[in-house]
Backbone of each chain as ProteinMPNN parsed JSONL, in Angstrom:
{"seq_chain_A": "XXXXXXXXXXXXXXXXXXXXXXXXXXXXXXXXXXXXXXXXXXXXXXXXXXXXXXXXXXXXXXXXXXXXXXXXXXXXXXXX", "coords_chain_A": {"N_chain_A": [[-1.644, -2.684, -1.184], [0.608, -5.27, -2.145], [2.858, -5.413, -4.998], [4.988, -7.474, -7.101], [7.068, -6.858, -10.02], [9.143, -7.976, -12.538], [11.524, -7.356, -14.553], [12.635, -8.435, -17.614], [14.848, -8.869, -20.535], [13.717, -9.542, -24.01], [13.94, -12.945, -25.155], [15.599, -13.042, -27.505], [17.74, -10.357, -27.607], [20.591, -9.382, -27.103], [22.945, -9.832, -23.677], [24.689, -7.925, -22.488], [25.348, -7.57, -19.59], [24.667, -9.672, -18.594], [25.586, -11.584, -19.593], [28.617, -10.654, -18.062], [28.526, -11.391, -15.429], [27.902, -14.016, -15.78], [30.236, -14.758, -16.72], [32.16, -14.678, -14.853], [31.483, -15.791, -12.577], [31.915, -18.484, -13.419], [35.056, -18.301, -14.058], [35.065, -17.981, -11.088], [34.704, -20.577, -10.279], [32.626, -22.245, -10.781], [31.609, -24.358, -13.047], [29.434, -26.038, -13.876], [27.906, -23.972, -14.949], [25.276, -22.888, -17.074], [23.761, -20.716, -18.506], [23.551, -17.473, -17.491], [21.207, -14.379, -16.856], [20.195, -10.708, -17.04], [17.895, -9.119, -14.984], [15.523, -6.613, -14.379], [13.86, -5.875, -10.946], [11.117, -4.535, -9.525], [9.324, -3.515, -6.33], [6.44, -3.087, -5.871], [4.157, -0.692, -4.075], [0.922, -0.059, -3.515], [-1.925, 2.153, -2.677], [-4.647, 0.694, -2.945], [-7.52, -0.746, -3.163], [-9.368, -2.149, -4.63], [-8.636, -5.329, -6.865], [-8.176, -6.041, -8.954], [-8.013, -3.448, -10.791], [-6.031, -2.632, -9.413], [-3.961, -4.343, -10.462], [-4.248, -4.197, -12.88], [-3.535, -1.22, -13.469], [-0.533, -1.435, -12.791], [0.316, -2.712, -14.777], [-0.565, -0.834, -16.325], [2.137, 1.146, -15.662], [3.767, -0.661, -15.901], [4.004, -0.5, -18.726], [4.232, 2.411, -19.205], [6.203, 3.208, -18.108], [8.516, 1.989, -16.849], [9.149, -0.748, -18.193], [10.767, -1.459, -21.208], [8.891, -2.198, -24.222], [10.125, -2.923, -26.428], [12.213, -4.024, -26.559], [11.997, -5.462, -24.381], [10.473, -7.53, -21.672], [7.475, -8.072, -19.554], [6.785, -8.746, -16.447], [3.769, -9.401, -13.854], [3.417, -9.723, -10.219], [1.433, -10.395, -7.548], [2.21, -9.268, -4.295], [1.632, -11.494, -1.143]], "CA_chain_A": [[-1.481, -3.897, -1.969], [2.149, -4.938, -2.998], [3.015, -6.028, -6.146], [6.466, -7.647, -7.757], [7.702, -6.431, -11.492], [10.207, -8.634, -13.329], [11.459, -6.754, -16.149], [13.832, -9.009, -18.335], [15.328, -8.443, -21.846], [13.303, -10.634, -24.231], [15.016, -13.783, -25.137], [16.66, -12.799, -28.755], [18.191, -9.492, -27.229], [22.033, -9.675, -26.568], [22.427, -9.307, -22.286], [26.302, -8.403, -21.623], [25.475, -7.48, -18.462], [24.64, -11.206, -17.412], [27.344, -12.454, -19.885], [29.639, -10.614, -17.497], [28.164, -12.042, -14.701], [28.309, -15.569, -16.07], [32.103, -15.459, -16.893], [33.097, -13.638, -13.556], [31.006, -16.985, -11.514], [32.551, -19.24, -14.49], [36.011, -17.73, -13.13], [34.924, -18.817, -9.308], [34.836, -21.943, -10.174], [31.295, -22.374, -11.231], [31.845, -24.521, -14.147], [28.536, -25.692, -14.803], [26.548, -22.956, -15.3], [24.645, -22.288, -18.58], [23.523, -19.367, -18.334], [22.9, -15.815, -16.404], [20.611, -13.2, -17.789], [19.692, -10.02, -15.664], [17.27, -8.209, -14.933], [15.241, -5.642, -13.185], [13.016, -6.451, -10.118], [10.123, -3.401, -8.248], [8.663, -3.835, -5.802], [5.48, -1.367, -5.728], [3.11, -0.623, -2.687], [-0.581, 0.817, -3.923], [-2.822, 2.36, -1.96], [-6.091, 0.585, -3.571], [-8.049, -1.733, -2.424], [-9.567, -3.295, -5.486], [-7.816, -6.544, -7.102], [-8.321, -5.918, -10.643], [-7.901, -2.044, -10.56], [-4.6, -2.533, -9.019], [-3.372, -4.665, -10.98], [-4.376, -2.782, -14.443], [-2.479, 0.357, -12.82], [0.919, -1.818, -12.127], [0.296, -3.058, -16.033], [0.247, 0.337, -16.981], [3.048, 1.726, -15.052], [5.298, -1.216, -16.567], [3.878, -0.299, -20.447], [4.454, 3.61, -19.412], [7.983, 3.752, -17.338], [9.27, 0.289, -16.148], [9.72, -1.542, -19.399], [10.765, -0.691, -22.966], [8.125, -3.021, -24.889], [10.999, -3.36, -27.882], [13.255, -4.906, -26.102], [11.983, -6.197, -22.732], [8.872, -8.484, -21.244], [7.642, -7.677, -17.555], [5.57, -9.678, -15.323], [3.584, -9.192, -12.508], [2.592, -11.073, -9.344], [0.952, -10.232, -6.526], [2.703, -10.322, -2.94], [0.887, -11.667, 0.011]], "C_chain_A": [[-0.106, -3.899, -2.631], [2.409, -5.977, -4.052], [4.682, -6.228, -6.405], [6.395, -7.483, -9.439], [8.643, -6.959, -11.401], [10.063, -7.991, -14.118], [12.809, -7.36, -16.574], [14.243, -8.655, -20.072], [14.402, -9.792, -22.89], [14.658, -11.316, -25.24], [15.947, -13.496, -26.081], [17.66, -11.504, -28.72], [19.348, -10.193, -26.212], [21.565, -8.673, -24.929], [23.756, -9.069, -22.12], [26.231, -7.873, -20.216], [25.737, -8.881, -17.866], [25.476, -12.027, -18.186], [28.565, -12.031, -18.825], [29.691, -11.224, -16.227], [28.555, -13.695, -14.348], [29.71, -15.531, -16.174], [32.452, -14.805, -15.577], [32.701, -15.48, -12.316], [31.773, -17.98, -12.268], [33.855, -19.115, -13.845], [36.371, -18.191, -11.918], [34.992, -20.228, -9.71], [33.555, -22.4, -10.787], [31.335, -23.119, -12.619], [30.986, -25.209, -15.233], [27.344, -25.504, -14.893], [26.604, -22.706, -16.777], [24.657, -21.027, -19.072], [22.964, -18.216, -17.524], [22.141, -14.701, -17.73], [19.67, -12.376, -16.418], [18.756, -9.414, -15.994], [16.865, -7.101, -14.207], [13.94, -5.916, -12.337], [12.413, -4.492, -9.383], [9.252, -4.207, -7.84], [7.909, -2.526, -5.108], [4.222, -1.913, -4.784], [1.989, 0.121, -2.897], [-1.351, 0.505, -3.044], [-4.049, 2.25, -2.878], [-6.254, -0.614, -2.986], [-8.377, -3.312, -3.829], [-8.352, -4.135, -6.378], [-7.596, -6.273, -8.715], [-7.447, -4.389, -11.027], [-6.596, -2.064, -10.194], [-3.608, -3.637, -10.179], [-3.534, -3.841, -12.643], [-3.76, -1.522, -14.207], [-0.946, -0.399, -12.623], [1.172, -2.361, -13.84], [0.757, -1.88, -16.542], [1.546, 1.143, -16.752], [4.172, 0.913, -15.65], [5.188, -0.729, -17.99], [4.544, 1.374, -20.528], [5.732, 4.014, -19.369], [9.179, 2.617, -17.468], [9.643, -0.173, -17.252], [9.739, -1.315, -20.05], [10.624, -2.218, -23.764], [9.151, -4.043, -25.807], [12.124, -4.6, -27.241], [12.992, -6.001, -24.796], [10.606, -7.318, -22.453], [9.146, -7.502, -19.608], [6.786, -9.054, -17.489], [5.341, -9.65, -14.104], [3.699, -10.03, -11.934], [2.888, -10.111, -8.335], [1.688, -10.716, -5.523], [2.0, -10.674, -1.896], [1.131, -10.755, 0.936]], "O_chain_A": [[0.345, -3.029, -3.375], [2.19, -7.183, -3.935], [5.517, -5.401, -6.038], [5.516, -8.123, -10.018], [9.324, -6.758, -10.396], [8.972, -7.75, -14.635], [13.887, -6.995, -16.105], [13.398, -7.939, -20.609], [14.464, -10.948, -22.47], [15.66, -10.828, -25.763], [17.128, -13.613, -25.752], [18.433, -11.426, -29.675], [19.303, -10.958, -25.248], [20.785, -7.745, -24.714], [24.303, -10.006, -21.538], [27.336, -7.763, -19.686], [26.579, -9.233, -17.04], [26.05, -13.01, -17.718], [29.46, -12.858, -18.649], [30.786, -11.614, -15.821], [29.085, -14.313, -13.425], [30.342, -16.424, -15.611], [33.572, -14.31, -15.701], [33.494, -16.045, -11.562], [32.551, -18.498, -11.468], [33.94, -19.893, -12.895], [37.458, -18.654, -11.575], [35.654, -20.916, -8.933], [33.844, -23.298, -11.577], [31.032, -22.341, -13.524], [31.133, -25.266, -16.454], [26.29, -26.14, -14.924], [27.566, -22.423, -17.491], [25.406, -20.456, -19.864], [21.862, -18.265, -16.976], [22.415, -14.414, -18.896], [18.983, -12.789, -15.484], [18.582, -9.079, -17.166], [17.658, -6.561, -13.435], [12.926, -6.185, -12.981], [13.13, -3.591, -8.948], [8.618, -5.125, -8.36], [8.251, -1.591, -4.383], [3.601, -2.975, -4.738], [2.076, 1.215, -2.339], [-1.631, -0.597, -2.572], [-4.519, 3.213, -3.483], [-5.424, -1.347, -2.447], [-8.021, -4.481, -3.977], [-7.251, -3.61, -6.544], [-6.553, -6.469, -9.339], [-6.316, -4.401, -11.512], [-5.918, -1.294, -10.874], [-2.467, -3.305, -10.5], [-2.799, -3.024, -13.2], [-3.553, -0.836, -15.208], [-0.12, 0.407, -12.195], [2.361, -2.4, -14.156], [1.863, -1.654, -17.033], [1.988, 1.794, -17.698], [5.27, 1.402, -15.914], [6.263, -0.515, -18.55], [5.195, 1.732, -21.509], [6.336, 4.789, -20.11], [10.282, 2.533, -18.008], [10.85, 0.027, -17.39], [8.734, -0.662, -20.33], [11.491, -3.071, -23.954], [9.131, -5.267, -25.938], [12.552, -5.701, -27.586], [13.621, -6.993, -24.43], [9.922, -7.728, -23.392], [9.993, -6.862, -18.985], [6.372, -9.947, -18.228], [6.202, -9.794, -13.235], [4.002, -11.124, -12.411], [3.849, -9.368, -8.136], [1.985, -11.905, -5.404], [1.485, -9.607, -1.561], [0.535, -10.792, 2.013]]}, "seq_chain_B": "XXXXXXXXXXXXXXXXXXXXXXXXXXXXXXXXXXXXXXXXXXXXXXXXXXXXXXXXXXXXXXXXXXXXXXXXXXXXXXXX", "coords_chain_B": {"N_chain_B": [[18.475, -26.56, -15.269], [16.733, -24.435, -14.144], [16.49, -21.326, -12.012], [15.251, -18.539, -10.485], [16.596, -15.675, -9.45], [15.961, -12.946, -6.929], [17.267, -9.644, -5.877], [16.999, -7.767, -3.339], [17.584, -4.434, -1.684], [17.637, -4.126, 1.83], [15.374, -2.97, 4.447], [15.452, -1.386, 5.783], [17.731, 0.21, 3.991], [18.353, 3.149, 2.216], [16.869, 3.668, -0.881], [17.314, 5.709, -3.242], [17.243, 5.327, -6.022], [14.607, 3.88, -6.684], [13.181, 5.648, -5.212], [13.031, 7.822, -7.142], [11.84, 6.635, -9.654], [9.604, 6.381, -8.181], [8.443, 8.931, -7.793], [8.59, 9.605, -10.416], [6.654, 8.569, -11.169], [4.523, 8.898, -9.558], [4.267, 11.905, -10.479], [3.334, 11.015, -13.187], [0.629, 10.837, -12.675], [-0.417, 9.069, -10.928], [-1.656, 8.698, -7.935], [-2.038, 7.037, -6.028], [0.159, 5.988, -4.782], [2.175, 3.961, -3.026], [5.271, 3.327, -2.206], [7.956, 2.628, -3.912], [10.537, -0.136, -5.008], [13.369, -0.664, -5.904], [15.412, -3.59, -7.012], [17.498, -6.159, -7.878], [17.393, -8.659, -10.94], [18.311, -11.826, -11.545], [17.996, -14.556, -13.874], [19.414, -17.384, -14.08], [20.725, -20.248, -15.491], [21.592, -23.624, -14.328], [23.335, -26.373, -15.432], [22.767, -29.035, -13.652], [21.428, -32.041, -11.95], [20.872, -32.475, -9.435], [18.337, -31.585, -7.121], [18.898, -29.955, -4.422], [21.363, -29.691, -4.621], [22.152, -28.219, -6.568], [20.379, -25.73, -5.614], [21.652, -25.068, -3.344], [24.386, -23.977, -4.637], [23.755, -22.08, -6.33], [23.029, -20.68, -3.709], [25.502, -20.006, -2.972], [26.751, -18.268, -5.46], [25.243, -16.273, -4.89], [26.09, -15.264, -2.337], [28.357, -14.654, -2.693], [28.954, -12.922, -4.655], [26.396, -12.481, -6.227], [25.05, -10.917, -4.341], [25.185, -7.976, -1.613], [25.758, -8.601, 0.918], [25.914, -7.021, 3.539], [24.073, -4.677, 3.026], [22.03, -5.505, 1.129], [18.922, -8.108, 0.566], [18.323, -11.676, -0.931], [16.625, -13.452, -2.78], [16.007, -16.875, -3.949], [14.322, -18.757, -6.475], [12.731, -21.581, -7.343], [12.199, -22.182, -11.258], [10.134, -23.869, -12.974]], "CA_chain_B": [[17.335, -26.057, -14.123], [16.461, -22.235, -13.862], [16.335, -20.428, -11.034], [15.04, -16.921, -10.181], [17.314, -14.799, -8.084], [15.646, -11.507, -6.734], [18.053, -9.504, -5.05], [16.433, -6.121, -3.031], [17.388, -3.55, -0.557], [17.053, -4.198, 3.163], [14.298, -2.562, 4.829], [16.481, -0.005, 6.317], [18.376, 1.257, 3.49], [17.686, 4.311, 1.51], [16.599, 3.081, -2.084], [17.138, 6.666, -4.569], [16.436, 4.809, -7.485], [13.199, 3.537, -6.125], [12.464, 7.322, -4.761], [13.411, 8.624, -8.502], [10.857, 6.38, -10.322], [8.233, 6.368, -7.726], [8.698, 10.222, -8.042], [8.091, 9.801, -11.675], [5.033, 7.54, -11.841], [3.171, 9.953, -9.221], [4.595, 12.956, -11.317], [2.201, 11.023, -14.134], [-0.602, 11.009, -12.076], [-0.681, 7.541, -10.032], [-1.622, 9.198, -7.135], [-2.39, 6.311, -5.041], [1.28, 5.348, -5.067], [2.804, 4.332, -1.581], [6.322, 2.932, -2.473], [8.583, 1.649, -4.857], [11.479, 0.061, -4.505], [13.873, -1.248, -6.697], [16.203, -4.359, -6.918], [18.069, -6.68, -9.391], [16.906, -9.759, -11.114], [19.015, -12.63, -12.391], [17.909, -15.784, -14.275], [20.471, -18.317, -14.057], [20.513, -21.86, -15.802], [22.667, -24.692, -14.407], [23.608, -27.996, -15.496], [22.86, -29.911, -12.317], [20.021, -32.08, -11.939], [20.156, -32.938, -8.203], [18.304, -30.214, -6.693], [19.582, -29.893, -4.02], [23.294, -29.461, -4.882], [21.935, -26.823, -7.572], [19.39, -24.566, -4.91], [23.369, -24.546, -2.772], [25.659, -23.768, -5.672], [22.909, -20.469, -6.517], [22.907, -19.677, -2.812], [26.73, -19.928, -2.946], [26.694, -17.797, -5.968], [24.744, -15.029, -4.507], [26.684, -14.928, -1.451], [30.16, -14.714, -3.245], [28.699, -12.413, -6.171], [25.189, -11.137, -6.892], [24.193, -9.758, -3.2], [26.075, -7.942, -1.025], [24.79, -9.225, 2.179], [25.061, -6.216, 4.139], [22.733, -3.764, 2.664], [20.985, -6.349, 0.0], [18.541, -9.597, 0.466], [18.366, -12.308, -1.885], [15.256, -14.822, -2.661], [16.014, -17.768, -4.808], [13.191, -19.631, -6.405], [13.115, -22.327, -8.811], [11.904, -22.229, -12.196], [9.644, -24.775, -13.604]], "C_chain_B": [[17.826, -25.001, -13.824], [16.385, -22.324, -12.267], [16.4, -19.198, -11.195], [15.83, -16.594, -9.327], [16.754, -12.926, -7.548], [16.232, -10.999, -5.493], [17.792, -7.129, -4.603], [17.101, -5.879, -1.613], [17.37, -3.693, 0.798], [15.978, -3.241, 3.194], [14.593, -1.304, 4.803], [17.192, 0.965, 5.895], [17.656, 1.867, 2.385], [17.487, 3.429, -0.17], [16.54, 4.566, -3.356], [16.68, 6.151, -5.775], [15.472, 4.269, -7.35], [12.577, 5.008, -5.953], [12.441, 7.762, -6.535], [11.626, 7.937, -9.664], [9.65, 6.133, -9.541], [7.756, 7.808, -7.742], [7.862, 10.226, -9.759], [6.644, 9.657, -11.819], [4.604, 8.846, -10.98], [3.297, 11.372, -10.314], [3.45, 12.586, -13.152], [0.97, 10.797, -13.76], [-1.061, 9.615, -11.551], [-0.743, 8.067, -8.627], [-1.556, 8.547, -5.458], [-1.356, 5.345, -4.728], [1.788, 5.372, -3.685], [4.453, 4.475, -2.126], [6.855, 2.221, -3.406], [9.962, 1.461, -4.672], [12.528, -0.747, -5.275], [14.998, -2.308, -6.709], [16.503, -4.913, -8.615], [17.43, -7.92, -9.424], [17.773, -10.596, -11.696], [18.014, -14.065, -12.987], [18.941, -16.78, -14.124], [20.127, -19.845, -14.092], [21.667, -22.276, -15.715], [22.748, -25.913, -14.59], [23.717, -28.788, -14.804], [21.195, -30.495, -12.132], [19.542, -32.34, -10.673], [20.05, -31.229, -7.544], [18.853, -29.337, -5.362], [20.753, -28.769, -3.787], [22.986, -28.103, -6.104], [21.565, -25.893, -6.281], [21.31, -24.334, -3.878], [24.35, -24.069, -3.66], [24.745, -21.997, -5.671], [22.924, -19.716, -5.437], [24.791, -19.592, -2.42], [27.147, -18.712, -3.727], [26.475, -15.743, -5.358], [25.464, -14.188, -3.202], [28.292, -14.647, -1.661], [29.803, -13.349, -4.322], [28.003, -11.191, -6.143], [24.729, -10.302, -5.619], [25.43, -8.915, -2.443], [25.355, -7.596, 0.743], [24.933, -7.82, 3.523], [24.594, -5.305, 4.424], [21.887, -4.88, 2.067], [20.211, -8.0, 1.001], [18.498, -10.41, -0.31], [17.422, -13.428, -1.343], [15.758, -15.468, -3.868], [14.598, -18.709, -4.776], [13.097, -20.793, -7.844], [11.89, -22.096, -9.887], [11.336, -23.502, -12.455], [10.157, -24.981, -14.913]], "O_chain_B": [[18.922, -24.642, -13.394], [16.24, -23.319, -11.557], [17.281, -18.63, -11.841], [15.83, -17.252, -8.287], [17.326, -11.91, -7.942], [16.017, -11.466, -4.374], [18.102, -6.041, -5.088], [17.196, -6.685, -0.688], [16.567, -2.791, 1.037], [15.614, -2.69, 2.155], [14.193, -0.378, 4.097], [17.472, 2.027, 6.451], [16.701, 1.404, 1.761], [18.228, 2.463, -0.346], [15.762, 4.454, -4.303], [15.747, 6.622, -6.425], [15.224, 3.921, -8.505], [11.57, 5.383, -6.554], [11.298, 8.028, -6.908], [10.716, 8.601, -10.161], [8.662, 5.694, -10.129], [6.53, 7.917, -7.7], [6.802, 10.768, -10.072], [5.774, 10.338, -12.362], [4.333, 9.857, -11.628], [2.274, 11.749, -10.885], [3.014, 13.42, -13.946], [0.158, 10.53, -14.645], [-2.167, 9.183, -11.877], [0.303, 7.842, -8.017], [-1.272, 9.025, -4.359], [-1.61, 4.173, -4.452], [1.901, 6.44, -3.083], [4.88, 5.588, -2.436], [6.302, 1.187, -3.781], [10.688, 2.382, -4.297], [12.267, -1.931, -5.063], [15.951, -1.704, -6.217], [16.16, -4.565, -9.745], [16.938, -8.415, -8.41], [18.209, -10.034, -12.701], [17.235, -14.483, -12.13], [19.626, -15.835, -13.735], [19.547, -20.524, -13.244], [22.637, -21.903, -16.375], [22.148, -26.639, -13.798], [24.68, -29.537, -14.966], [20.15, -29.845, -12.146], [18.342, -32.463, -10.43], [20.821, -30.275, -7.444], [19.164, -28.148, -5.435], [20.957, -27.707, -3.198], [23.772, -27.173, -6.281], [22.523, -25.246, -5.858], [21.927, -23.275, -3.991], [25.36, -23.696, -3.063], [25.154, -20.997, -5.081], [22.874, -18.488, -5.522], [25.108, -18.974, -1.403], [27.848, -17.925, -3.093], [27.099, -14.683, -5.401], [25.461, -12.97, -3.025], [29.162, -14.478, -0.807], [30.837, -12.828, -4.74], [28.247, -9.985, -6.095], [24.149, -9.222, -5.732], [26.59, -9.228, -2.71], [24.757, -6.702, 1.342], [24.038, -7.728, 4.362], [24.485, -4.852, 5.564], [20.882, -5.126, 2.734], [20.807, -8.712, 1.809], [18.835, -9.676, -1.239], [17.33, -14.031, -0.274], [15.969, -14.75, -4.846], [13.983, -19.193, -3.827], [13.393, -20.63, -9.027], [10.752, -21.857, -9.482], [12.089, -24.425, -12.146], [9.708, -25.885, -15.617]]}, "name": "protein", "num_of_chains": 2, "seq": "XXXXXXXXXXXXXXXXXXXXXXXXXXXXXXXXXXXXXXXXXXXXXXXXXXXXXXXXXXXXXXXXXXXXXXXXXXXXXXXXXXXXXXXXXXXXXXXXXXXXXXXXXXXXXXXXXXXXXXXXXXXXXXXXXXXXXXXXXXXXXXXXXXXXXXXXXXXXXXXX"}
């Protein structure tokens, strides 16, 4: 069963990664874009069958490793 | 108008920082762990309302910028 993790910075947390981002496309020519903000994308492959069970294990794995609560959000979703 | 950009890996290439934290998680006892594999995530809001001419400017973006087309893929998806 494969699952996608978004892990983004939550919104009131300064991003200069995707400020540098934004002024480098800003730069190209890109002139109007708002805003960039980055993040981090897994994509995890569990060997389980059940639907629930797998997903409560990909919950915990973002609360344990994947995301730092203080600063970040995740979110799952299921891939076909 | 948002757009998601998730930008992973080919199939083909090696992913260490995917091996490193799929390493970890089984190392905390997720035993039923096939793969993990790690990519980048951007948000990006632009000031364009025909969609269109936005979903081309983002895949312009990605192809000038955030991917590098050949190791990486890139999925754009819009934001509600």
């Amino acid at each position: 069963m494969k699952f996608s993790v978004t892990v983004t910075l939550k919104k009131d947390v300064l991003d200069p990664q995707g400020k540098v981002v934004s002024q480098t496309l800003k730069n190209m020519g890109m002139s109007n874009l708002k805003q960039v903000r980055q993040g981090k994308f897994f994509e995890i492959d569990l060997n389980e069958k059940d639907d629930s069970k797998a997903h409560m294990q990909i919950k915990e794995m973002c609360e344990k490793l994947l995301a730092n609560q203080i600063i970040e959000d995740f979110k799952i979703s299921k891939k076909e």
